[in-house]
C-alpha positions, 0 to 999 in steps of 0.5 A, spaced: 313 649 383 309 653 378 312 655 372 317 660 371 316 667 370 317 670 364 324 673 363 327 680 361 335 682 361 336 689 362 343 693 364 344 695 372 343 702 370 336 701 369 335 698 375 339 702 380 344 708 382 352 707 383 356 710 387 350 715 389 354 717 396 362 719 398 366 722 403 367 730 402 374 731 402 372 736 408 370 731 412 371 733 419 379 730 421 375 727 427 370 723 424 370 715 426 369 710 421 368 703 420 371 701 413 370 695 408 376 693 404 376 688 398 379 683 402 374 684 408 369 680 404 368 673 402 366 670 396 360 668 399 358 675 401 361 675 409 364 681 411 369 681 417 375 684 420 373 691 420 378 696 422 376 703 424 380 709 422 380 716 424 378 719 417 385 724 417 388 717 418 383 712 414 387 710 407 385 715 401 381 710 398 376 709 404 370 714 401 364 710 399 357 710 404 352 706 404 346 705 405 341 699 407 339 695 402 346 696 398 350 691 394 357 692 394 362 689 387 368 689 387 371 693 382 378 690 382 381 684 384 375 680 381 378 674 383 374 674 390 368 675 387 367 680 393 360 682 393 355 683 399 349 685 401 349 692 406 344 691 411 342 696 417 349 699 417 351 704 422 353 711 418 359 710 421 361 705 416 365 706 410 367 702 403 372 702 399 372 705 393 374 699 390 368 698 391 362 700 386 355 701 391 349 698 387 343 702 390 337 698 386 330 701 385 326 699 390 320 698 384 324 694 380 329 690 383 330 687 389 334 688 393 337 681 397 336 679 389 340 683 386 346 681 390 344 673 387 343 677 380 350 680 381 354 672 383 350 669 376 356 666 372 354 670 365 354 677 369 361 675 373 363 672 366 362 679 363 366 684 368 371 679 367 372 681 360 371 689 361 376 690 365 382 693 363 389 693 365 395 688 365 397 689 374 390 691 376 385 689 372 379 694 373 373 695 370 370 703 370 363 704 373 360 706 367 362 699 364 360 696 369 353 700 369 352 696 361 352 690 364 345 687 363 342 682 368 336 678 368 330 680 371 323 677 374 317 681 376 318 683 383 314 677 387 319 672 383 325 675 385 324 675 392 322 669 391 328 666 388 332 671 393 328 667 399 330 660 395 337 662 393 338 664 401 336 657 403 340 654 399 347 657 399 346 657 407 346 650 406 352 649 402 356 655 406 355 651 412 358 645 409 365 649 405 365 652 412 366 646 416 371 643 410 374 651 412 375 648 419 378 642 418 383 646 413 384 650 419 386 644 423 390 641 419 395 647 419 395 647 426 397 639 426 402 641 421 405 646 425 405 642 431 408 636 428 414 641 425 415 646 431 416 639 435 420 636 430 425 641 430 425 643 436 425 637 440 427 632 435 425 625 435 427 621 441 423 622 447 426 619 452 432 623 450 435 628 456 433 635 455 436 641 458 435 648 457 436 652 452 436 659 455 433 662 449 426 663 451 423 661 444 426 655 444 426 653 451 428 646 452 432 642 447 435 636 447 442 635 451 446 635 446 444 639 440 448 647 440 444 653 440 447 658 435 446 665 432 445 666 426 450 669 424 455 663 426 450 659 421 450 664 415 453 668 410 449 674 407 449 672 399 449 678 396 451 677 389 447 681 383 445 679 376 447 682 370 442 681 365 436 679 369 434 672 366 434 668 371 428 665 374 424 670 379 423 667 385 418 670 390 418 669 399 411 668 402 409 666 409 403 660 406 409 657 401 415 659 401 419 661 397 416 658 389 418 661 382 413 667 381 410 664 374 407 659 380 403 663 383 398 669 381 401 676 383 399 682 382 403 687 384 407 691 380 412 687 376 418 691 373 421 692 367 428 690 368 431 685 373 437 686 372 441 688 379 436 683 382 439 678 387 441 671 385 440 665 390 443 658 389 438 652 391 439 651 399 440 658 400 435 661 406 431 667 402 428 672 407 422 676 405 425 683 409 418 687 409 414 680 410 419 677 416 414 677 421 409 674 418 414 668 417 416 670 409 422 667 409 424 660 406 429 656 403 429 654 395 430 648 390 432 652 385 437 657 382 433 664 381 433 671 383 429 675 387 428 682 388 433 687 391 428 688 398 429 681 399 435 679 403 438 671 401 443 667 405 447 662 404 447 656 410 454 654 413 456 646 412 452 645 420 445 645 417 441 641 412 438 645 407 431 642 408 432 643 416 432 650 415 426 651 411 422 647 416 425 651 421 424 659 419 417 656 417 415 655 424 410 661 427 415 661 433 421 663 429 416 668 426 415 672 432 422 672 434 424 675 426 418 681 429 422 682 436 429 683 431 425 687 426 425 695 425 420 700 424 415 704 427 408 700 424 407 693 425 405 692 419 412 695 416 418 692 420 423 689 417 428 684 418 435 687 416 441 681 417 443 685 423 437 683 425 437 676 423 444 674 425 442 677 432 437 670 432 439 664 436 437 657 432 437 650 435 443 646 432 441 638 432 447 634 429 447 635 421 444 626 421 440 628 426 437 634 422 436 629 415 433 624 420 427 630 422 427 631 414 426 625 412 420 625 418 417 631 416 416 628 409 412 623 411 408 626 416 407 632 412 406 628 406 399 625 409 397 631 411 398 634 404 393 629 401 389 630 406 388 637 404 388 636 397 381 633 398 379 638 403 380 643 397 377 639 392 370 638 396 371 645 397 372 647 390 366 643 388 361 645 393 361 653 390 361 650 384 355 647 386 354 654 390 355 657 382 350 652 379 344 653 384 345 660 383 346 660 375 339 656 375 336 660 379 338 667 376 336 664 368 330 662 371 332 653 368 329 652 375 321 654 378 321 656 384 314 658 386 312 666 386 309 670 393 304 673 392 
């Protein structure tokens, strides 16, 4: 490899345009559109899940165009590190306007390494420390615009760029297969619970048929009950608001809301928010059809839009928690929902306690506890190595790009 080029460091607004083109306000009502949102890319660039709107449909934040060539960053939700190269895109295709569209000037900066350029450490590191806000952190244009970024002559950009592609193609394609396995892993997991409580864990045992269609058959002697024979709805209310909040999602249940990174709007009093007692069922009403529900380990509150139920003596806590966190028990909550969007049902109780649940024998369902702790324990370990491989191997993905950008590694120019 040949030396490296000399280096400069010059702020992206001397290198290139932001936000050069937008939706008008008087865009045909008509108009069909592809959008982009921050959650449609990943953090090595990939873009999927495209949705298409009619503009008087589109959310307002869907206005950015963009042209081939482009690099889109981010501008809240940094986090993701949702940055992606726009290459031939119909013009139909519209970005978000979290989003800032990094045109380059095409004499000074190469297109498919600006978007390498953009991913080095030190620039990420610098966004991170302009942006402003405590819920959403963002940072303007015009900050952003400051940023410096390294610089090569253009022969050695791309060839950096050609560099950089193999070498994160590589490494990608081992985070992909390690993503997989993460994939599989789950469905295992929910395999071995949905049996577990559904079917317990006597093979041979007779089985008859449930009549609920979710459930289909069960063992012989289990009961089928609604819900409402199974719970009482807790709504007590806290009169000061210091109790530990808690929070319902579908991925871990329900956990202290100081464990998690959220960052949604967080008010300023909890006062009135519903208390929940350790072993109480926390359903997640807006969230339900995703499986948001779960039960807690601990006492806390939770917000007022949440519903909360206490577990009558026929059911072990730890039973139920692996019950409603099954996909099938989640498809059921969607058929007791309201609403007139998919993506805003919500399950009231009435709606809850309309819901017919396997009833095992109270030892029995401990003996399925006591199971799935062990099973699901392994596939845990299991997952914690597949993440740690994953987090290492961006890492990794980071450092080759750092080296690259900086210029700590020769790569030879083209001509």
């Amino acid at each position: 490899m040949s030396a490296p080029a000399t280096i400069s460091r010059h702020r992206l607004k001397y290198l290139s345009t932001i936000n050069d083109e937008n939706l008008d306000e008087n865009t045909n009502s008509d108009f069909e559109m592809q959008y982009i949102d921050i959650g449609n890319v990943d953090s090595s660039g990939r873009i999927d899940g495209l949705v298409s709107y009619r503009f008087e449909e589109a959310p307002s934040r869907a206005r950015r165009r963009v042209r081939d060539g482009d690099v889109i960053i981010s501008t809240v939700r940094r986090y993701l590190q949702a940055i992606a190269r726009i290459d031939n895109p119909p013009d139909s295709l519209i970005i978000s306007t979290g989003f800032a569209v990094v045109r380059p000037l095409r004499n000074k900066f190469d297109a498919n390494y600006c978007r390498f350029a953009l991913r080095e450490p030190a620039f990420l590191a610098e966004v991170e420390k302009r942006s402003v806000g405590v819920n959403y952190p963002t940072i303007n244009v015009s900050d952003l615009a400051n940023i410096p970024v390294h610089i090569h002559p253009l022969p050695q950009q791309r060839a950096i760029a050609d560099y950089l592609d193999r070498e994160t193609a590589r490494l990608d394609a081992l985070v992909a297969a390690k993503e997989r396995l993460l994939e599989l892993i789950a469905e295992k997991r929910q395999a071995i619970i949905t049996h577990a409580v559904t079917r317990g864990l006597d093979l041979h045992a007779p089985l008859r048929d449930s009549g609920i269609p979710w459930i289909g058959q069960i063992p012989a002697h289990w009961e089928i009950e609604r819900a409402r024979w199974l719970f009482h709805e807790r709504d007590q209310r806290s009169e000061t608001g210091d109790e530990e909040l808690l929070t319902v999602s579908h991925l871990t249940g329900v956990t202290p809301r100081t464990e998690k990174e959220v960052y949604m709007f967080e008010a300023e009093t909890k006062e009135g928010y519903k208390i929940c007692r350790k072993g109480d069922l926390v359903i997640n009403t807006l969230w339900a059809w995703m499986g948001a529900m779960g039960v807690t380990s601990v006492n806390g509150i939770v917000s007022p839009a949440y519903n909360v139920y206490e577990a009558t003596e026929l059911l072990d806590p730890a039973y139920v928690d692996a019950l409603v966190r099954i996909s099938m028990l989640a498809q059921e909550a969607t058929r007791f929902s309201k609403g007139v969007w998919s993506s805003r049902l919500r399950l009231y109780p009435e709606g809850f306690f309309e819901i017919f649940l396997p009833v095992p024998p109270l030892p029995e369902q401990q003996q399925i506890v006591a199971l799935l702790k062990t099973e699901t324990q392994k596939l845990d370990n299991l997952q914690a190595m597949t993440e740690s491989t994953i987090a290492l191997l961006k890492e990794r993905r980071s450092a080759i790009i750092a080296s690259a950008v900086t210029g700590q590694i020769a790569i030879g120019s083209t001509a």
